[in-house]
C-alpha positions in Angstrom: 119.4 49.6 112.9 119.4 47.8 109.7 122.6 45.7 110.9 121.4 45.3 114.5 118.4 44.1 112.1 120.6 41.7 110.2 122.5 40.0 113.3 119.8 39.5 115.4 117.4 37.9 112.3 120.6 35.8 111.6 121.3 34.6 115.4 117.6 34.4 116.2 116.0 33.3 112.9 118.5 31.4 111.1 120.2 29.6 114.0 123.6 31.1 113.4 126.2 31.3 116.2 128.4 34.2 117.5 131.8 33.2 115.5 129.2 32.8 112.3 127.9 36.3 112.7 131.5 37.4 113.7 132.7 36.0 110.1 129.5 37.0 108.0 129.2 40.6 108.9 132.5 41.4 109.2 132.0 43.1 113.3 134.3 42.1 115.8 132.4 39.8 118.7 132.1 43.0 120.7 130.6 44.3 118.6 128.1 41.3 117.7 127.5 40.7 121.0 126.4 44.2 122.1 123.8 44.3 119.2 122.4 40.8 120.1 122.2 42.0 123.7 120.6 45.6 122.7 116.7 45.6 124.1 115.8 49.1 124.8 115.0 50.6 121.0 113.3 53.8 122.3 114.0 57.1 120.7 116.1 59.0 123.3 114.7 62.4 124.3 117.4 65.2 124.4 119.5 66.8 122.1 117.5 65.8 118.7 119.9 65.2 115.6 118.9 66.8 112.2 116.2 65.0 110.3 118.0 62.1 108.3 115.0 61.8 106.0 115.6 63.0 102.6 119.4 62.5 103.4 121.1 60.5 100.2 122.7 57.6 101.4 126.3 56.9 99.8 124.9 53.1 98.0 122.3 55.5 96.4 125.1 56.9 93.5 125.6 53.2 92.4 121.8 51.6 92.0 120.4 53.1 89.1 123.7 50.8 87.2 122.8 48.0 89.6 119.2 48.2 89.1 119.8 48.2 85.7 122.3 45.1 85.5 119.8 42.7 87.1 117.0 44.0 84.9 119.1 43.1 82.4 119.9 39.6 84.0 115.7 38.7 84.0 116.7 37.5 80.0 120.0 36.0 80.6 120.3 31.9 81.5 120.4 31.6 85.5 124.2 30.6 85.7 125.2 33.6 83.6 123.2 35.8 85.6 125.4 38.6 88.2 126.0 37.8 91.5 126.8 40.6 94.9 130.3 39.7 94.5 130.2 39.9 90.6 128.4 43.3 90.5 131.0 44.8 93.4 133.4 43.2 91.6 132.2 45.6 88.4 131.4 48.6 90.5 135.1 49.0 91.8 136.8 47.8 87.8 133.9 50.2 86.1 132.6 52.6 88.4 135.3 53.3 91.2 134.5 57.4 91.6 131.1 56.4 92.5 131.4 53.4 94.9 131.8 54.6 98.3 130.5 51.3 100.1 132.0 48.1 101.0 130.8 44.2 99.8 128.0 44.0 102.7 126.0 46.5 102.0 125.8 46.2 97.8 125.1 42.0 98.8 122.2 43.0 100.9 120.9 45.4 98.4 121.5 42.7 95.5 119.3 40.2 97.7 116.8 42.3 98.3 116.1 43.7 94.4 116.2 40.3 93.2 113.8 39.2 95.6 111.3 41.9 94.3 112.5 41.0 90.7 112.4 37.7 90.8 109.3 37.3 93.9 110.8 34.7 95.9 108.6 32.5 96.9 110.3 32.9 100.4 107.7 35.4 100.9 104.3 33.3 101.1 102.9 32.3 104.4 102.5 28.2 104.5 99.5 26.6 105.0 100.3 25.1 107.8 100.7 27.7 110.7 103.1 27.5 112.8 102.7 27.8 116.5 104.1 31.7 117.6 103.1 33.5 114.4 100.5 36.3 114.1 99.2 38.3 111.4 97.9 42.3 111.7 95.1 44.2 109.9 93.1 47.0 110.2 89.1 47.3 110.1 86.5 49.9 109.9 83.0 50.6 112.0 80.9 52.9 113.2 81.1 53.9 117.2 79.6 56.7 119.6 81.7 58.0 121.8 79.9 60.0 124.6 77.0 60.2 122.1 78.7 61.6 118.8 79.3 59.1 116.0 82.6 58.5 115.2 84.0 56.2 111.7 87.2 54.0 114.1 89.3 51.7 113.3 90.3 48.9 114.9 93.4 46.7 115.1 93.2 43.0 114.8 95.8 40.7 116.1 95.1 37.4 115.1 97.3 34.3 115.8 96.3 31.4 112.4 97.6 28.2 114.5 94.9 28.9 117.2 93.0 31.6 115.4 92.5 33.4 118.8 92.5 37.1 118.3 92.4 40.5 119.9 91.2 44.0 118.8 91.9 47.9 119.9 90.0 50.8 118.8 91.2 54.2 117.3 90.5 57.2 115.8 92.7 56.6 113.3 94.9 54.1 111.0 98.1 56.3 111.6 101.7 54.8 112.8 100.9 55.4 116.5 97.5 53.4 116.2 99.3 50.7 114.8 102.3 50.3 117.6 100.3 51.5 120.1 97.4 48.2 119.4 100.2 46.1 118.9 102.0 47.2 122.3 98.7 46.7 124.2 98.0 43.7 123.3 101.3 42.3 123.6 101.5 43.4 126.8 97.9 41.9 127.6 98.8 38.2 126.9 102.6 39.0 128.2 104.6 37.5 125.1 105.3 39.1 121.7 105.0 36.5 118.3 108.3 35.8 117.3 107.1 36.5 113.2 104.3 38.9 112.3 102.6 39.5 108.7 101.2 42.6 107.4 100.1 44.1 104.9 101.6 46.9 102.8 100.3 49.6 105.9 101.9 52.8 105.1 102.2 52.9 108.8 105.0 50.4 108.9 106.1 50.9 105.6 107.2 53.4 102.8 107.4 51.9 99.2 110.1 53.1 97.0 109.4 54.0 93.0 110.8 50.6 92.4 108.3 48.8 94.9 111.3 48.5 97.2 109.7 48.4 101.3 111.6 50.8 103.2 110.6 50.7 106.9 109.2 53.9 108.9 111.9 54.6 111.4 109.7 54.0 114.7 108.0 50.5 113.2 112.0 49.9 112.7 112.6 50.7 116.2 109.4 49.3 117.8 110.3 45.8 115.9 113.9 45.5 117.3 113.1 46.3 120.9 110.4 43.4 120.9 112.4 41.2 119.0 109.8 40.1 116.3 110.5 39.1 112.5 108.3 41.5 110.1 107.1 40.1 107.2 105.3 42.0 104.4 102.7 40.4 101.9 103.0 40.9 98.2 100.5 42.8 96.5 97.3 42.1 95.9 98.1 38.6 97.9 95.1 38.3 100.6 95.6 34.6 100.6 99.0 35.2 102.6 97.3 36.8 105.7 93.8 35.4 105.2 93.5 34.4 109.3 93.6 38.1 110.2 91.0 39.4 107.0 88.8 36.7 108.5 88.9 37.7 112.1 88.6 41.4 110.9 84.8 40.8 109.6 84.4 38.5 112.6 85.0 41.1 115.0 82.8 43.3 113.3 79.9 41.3 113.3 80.5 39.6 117.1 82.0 42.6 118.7 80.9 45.7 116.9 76.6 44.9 116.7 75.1 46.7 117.4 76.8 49.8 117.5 78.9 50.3 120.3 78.7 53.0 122.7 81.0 54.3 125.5 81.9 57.2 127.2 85.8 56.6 127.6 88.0 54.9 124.7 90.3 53.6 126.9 88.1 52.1 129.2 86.1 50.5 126.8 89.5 48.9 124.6 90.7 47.5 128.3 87.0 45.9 128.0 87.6 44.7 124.3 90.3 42.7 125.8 88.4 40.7 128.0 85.8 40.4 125.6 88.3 38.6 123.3 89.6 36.3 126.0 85.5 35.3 126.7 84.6 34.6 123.1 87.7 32.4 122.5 86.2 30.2 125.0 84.6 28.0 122.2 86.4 25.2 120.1 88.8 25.5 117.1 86.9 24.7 114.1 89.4 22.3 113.0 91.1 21.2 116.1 88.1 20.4 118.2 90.0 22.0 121.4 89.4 25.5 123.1 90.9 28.1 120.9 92.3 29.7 124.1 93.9 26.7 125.3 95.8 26.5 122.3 96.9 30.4 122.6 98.1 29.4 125.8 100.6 26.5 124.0 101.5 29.4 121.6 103.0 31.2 124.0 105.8 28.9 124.7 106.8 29.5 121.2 106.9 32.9 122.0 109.1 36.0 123.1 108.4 37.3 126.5 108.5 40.9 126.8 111.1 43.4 127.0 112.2 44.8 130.6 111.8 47.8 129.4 108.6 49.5 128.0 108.3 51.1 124.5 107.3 54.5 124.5 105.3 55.1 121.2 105.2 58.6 120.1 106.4 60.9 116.9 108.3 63.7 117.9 108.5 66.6 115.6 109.4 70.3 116.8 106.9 73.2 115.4 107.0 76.7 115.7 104.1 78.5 117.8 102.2 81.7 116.2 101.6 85.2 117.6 99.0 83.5 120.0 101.1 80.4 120.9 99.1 78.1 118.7 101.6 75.5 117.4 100.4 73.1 114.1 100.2 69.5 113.6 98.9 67.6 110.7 96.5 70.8 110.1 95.3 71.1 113.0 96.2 73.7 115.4 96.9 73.1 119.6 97.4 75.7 122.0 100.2 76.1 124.3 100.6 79.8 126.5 101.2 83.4 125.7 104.4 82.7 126.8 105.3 80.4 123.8 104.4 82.7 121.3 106.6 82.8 118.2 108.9 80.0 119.9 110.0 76.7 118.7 108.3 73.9 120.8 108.2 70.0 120.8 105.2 68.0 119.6 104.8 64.6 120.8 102.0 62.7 119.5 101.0 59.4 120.2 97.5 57.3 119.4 95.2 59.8 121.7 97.0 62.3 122.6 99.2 65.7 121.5 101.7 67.1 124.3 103.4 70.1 123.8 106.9 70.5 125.5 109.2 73.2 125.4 112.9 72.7 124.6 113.8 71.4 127.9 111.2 69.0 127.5 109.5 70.3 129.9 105.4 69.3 129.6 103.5 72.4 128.3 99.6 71.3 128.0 98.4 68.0 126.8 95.3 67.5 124.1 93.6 64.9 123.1 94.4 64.2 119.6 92.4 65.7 116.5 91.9 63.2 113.8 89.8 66.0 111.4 91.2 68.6 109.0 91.8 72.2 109.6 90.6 72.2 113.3 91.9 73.7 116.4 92.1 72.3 120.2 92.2 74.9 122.9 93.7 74.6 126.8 92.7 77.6 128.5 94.2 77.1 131.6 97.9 78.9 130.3 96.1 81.7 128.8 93.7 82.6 132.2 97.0 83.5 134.2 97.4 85.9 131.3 94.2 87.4 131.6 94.1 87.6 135.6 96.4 90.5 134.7 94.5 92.2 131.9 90.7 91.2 133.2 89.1 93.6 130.8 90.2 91.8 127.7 88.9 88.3 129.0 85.5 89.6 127.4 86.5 89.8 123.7 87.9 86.1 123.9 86.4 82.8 122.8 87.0 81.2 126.2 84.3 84.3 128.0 82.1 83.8 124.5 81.5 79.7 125.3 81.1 80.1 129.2 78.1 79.8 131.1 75.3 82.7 131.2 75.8 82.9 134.9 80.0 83.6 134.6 79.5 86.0 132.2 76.9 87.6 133.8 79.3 87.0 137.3 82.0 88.5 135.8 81.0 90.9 133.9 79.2 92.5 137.2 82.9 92.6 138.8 84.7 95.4 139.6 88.6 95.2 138.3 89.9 93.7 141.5 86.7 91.3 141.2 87.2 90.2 137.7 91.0 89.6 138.4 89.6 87.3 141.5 87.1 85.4 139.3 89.9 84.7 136.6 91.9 83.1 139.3 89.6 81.5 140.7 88.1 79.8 137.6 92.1 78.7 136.6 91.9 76.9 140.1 88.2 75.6 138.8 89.1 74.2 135.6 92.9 72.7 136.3 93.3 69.5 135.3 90.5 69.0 133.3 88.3 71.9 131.7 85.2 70.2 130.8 84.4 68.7 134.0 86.2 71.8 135.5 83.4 74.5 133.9 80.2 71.8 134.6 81.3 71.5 138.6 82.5 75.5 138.6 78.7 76.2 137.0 76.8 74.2 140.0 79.1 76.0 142.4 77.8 79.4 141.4 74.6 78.9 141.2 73.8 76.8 144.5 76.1 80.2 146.3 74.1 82.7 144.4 70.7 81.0 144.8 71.9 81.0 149.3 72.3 84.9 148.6 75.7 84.8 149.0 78.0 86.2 146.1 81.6 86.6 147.1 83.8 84.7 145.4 85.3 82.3 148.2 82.3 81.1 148.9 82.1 80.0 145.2 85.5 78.6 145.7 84.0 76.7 149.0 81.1 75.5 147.5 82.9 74.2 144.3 85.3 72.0 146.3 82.5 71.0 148.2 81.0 69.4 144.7 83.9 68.4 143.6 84.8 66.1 146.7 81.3 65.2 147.7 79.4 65.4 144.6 76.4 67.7 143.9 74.5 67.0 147.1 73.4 70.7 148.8 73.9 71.1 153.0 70.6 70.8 153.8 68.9 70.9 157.7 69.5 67.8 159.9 66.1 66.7 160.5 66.3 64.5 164.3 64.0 61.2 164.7 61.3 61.7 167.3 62.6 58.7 169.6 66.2 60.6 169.7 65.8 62.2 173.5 65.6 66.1 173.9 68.8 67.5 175.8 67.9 70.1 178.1 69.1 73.4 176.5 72.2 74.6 178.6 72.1 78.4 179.6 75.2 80.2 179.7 75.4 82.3 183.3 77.7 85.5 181.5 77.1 87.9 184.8 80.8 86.3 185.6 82.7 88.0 183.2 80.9 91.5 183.9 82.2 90.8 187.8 85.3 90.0 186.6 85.7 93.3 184.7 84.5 95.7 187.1 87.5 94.0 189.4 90.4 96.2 189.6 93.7 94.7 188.5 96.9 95.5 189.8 99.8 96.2 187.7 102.8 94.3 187.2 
């Protein structure tokens, strides 16, 4: 990635053609050409490799003596100071047995150490913005989401030459947060920025213990398949993204007060966006013209998007416990009896947690815990279990937290009846539990309250809510001006004449 990186920065970026690329990394134009053309930078599901992290890479044997040459250097006049060629050069007539890399990769190291050493100026956002550029932060507020409080986060993208901007709320700061905000919005206005600053986020990057920025593997990925130029401010340098801290408070104080509150996180970011589009009706403070007008001639100095979508999501594999309970990041999501003790496949992304088993296959999906030491339970899996052991459903969590009246239902059962009221709340509660066990609770009680106490009519009744809502049959009541129809009166003495005939047989 770092070469397909390198080419397309140098083709893209720097203006330099095919042949150029051909002679400066050393690739044949096949080569070259394929990585140029390369737009699809998902992670490809299947047979996983081994995790690379942690793996030493063959340069690493050689930079503690390179490191310590251009330390050295920082004393030494600027024309007597090493350059790539002079340090391979050294490397291969001083330390052959450890050099195991060619020219290319001990230059691009060089450049990038002496730009830490040295802090090229390279690396400071001018102050005039240029048209196509964005910058990326994160904020905190306060939110209620279906009336609990909740401490989000929200994703700013702000664009300095028109400061227009956009936000995205999460439950979290985390990697997927970040691509996921970024992929909506991108996807909002249809064009990516060409260049995008951000801070040092731990989401996009990893700093080394000598302050080198290492790139997380899916930021990497997610970078290359839209085809913008990351750029990272130095520390404790707010100056250099100063549009985007700006637009941080000023979403919080235009957006965010007073406290919002919503039922449905996703509904309420597709709202945010349309929020953003109304308040950048209003002029530039400098440029007297409608900020969203000028987003609009950004975008010509844009990338449009990818054919492809980007599917964000970290995949990791676990290993369930004796109840099938498989652990992320503390927490603990369920999966099936089936699973138990088994090697799954965790894929989680902003909201959500799914569970697949080796074939990929979807298990159960959560939402997404973003506490400590916490569990998240699917029932559904574990009912089928327990339609075929019904007397153990009662020493379970899932009989503990239902309704007085199923207990109560349930426990009045015979065996045959509690194995039917198993099945029959599985049917309930597929798909979605909560609103599952609310419209399962109304259907009992309206069939108990008619007198009537056999399960399918439970069953009827629920599907009846579920379609139709809560509203009870209740007796059709005619208007007086609708005319009376004479009652018709059946005339059965036919059919007893018609018995007492004798038929002849056949």
């Amino acid at each position: 990635m770092t070469q397909v990186k390198n080419i397309k920065k140098l083709y893209y970026s720097k203006g330099k053609k095919v042949n150029e690329l051909v002679k400066i990394t050393g690739h044949n134009y096949r080569t070259v050409m394929k990585y140029l053309e390369k737009t699809d930078f998902n992670q490809s599901l299947g047979k996983q490799k081994g995790d690379q992290k942690g793996r030493p890479k063959k340069i690493d044997l050689v930079i503690p003596i390179i490191n310590r040459w251009l330390e050295e250097d920082k004393t030494a006049p600027v024309k007597q100071r090493h350059t790539a060629k002079r340090i391979y050069t050294r490397l291969k007539e001083e330390h052959g047995e450890l050099l195991n890399v060619g020219y290319r990769t001990i230059a691009d190291y060089v450049a990038k150490r002496k730009k830490e050493i040295y802090k090229d100026e390279e690396g400071y956002i001018p102050l005039e913005h240029l048209k196509g550029e964005a910058q990326v932060d994160f904020g905190q507020a306060l939110f209620y989401e279906k009336g609990k409080q909740i401490e989000g986060h929200y994703l700013n993208i702000t664009f300095p030459y028109s400061n227009g901007g956009y936000t995205q709320v999460f439950k979290g700061e985390n990697q997927e947060c970040l691509l996921e905000g970024m992929k909506r919005i991108f996807e909002y206005i249809g064009h990516v920025p060409y260049k995008i600053w951000f801070d040092n986020l731990s989401a996009a990057v990893i700093l080394g213990k000598n302050r080198e920025r290492n790139l997380v593997e899916q930021f990497e990925r997610f970078s290359l398949h839209y085809g913008f130029e990351a750029n990272f401010c130095n520390p404790n340098s707010g100056h250099e993204k100063g549009n985007v801290e700006n637009k941080v408070g000023y979403h919080r104080r235009n957006l965010f007060v007073p406290i919002p509150h919503f039922e449905n996180i996703e509904e309420y970011n597709k709202e945010l966006l349309k929020l953003s589009d109304i308040d950048m009706k209003r002029g530039h403070y400098k440029k007297g013209e409608m900020i969203l007008k000028l987003l609009e001639e950004e975008k010509e100095f844009m990338f449009k998007l990818p054919e492809k979508e980007f599917e964000v999501g970290r995949i990791k594999t676990a290993i369930t416990d004796k109840y099938g309970k498989a652990e992320f990041e503390t927490n603990l999501y369920s999966t099936s009896p089936v699973y138990s003790d088994e090697e799954v496949i965790v894929k989680a992304t902003a909201d959500k947690v799914i569970i697949m088993n080796k074939e990929f296959k979807t298990i159960v999906i959560h939402e997404r815990i973003y506490d400590k030491y916490k569990e998240s339970m699917k029932w559904y899996p574990y009912l089928e279990a327990l339609s075929r052991r019904p007397k153990a459903i009662k020493y379970t969590k899932f009989f503990n937290e239902l309704p007085e009246v199923w207990k109560d239902y349930i426990d009045s059962q015979d065996y045959e009846g509690k194995k039917r009221s198993i099945k029959a709340l599985m049917k309930m509660i597929e798909g979605d539990e909560h609103l599952g066990i609310i419209n399962a609770t109304r259907a009992i009680e309206e069939t108990l309250n008619n007198g009537v106490k056999d399960i399918d009519s439970i069953i009827a009744t629920y599907y009846r809510i579920k379609n139709m809502g809560n509203a009870a049959i209740n007796e059709i009541n005619l208007n007086d001006n609708i005319p009376r129809i004479k009652e018709y009166q059946s005339d059965i003495n036919v059919y007893d004449i018609l018995c007492k005939r004798q038929v002849s047989s056949i």
